[in-house]
C-alpha positions in Angstrom: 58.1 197.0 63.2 54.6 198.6 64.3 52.8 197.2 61.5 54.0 193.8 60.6 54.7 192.9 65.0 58.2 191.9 64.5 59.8 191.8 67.7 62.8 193.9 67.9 66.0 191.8 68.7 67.1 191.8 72.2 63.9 193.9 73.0 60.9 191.5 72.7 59.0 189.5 75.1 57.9 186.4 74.7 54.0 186.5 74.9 51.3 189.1 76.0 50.7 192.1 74.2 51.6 193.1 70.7 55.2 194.5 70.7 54.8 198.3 70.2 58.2 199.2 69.1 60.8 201.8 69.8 58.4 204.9 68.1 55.6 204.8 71.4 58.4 205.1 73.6 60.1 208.2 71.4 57.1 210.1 71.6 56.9 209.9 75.1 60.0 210.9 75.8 59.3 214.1 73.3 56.1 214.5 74.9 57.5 214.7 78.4 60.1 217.2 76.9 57.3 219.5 75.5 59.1 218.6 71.9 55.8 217.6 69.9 53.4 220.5 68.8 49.7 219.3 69.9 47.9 221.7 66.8 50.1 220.4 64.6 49.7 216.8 65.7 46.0 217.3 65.4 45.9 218.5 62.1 47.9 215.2 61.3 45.9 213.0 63.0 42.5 214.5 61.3 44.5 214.6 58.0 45.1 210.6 58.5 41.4 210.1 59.5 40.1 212.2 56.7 42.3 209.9 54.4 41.1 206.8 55.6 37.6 208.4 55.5 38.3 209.0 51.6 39.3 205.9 50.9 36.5 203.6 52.3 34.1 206.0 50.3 36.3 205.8 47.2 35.9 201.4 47.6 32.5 202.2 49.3 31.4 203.8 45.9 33.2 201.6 43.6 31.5 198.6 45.0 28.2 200.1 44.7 29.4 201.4 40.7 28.6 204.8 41.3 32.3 206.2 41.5 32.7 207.1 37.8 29.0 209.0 38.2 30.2 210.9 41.6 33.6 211.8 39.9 32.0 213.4 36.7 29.3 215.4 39.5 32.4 216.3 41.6 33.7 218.3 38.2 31.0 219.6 36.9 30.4 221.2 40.6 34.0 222.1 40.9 34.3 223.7 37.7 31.2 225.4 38.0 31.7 226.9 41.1 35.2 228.4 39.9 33.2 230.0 36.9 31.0 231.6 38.9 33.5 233.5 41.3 35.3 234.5 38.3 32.4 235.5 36.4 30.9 237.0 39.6 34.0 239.3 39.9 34.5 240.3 35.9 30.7 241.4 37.0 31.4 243.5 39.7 34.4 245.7 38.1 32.4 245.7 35.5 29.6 247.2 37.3 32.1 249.7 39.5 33.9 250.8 36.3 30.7 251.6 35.1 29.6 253.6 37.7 32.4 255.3 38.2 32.1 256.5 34.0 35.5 255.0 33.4 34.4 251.9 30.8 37.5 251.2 28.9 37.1 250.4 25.8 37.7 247.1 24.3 40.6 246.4 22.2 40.4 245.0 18.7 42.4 242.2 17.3 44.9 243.3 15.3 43.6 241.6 12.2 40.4 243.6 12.5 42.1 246.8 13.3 42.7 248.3 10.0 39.4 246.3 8.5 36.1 248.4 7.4 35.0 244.9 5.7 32.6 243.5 7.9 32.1 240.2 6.6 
């Protein structure tokens, strides 16, 4: 009814502003109960600009054929930067086992195991 301005039956008027349906005057009558939680309806309302921000970028880009170019960056920094924690970490235990003297050693495969061939 808020979108498309379909006037409610037995609730419209005939001419002036936009109809603006039974969910404006819900929320005040929550919001004068204290029933809506203002962080929470923040984080929506930035949520729902952030998604409308997205989306004129996503066309933005696409009009300007650059989309399939910034998707393929947006991996290779995604990815990258997920590497590097994890090899950033394997690092540092790394680094503390060895400085604590306790290097464990590695385990072989058991194929190699038993194997003196070293082919």
């Amino acid at each position: 009814m808020i979108f498309v301005r379909h006037r409610a039956g037995g609730r419209g008027r005939l001419g002036g502003e936009p109809h603006r349906g039974p969910s404006f005057s819900r929320r005040d009558s929550y919001w004068r109960r204290r029933a809506i939680d203002p962080a929470l309806a923040l984080v929506l309302l930035s949520r729902t600009i952030c998604t409308a921000l997205g989306v004129s970028t996503f066309t933005l880009l696409r009009s300007l054929g650059q989309l399939d170019l910034t998707i393929a960056l947006s991996y290779v920094v995604l990815l990258t930067s997920v590497d590097a924690r994890a090899m950033f970490y394997e690092g540092l235990r790394a680094y503390l086992r060895a400085r604590r003297g306790s290097v464990a050693a590695r385990a072989l495969p058991a194929a190699m195991a038993g194997s003196t061939d070293c082919r």
